[in-house]
C-alpha positions as CSV (number, residue, x, y, z in Angstrom):
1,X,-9.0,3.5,-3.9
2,X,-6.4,2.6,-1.4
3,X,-3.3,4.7,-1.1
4,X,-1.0,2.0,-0.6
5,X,2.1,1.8,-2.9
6,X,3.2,-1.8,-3.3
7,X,6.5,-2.2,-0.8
8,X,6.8,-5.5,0.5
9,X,9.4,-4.5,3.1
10,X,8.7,-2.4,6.4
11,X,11.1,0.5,6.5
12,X,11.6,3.5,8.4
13,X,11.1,7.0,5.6
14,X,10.6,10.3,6.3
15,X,8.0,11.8,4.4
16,X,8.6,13.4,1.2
17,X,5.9,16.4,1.7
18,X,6.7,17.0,5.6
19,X,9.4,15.6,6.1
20,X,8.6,14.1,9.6
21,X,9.8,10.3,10.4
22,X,7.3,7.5,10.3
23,X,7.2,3.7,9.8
24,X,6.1,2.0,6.5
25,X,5.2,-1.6,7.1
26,X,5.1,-2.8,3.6
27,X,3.0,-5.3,2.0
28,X,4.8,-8.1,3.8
29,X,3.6,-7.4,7.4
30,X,0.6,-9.5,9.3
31,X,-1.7,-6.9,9.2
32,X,-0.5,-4.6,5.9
33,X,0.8,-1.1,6.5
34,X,-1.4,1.4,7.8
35,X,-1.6,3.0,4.5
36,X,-3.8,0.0,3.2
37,X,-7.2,1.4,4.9
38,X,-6.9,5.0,3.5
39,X,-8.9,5.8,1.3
40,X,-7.8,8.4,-1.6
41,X,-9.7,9.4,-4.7
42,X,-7.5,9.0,-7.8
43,X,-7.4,12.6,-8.7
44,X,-5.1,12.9,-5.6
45,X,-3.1,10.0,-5.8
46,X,-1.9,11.5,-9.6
47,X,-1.2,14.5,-7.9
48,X,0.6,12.7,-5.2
49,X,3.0,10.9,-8.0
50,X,4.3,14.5,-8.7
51,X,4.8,15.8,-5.4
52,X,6.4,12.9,-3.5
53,X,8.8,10.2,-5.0
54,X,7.9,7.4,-1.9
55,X,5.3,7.1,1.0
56,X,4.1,9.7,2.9
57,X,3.2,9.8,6.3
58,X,0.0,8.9,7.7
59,X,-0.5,13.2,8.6
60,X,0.1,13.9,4.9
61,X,-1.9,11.3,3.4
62,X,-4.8,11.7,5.9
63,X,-5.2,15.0,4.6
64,X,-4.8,14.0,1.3
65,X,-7.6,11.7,1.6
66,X,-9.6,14.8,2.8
67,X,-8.6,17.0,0.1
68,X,-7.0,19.2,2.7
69,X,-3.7,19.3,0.8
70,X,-3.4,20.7,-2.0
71,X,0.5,21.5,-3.0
């Protein structure tokens, strides 16, 4: 399942588990946000809807997809 939450802007967030800066391209963009081609089992995106409120960036959810986070 992909991780990608369904923004159809690009934006500039800072990361809601890290708290670093990175760029969220949205649904909108030419080639889809990065996020798109991550793959996440479901079991971590439901624990990712109670640790973070928005996107997180491509570090976080990288190792989310890896179960190397575990907050």
């Amino acid at each position: 399942m992909a991780a990608c939450i369904s923004i159809p802007l690009a934006r500039n967030l800072r990361c809601g588990l890290c708290g670093s800066e990175f760029r969220c391209e949205g649904l909108l963009s030419a080639g889809k946000c990065w996020c798109s081609s991550v793959k996440v089992p479901v079991e971590s995106l439901e624990r990712l809807s109670t640790m973070a409120d928005d996107c997180i960036c491509p570090v976080c959810l990288h190792a989310l997809s890896a179960g190397q986070r575990d907050e």
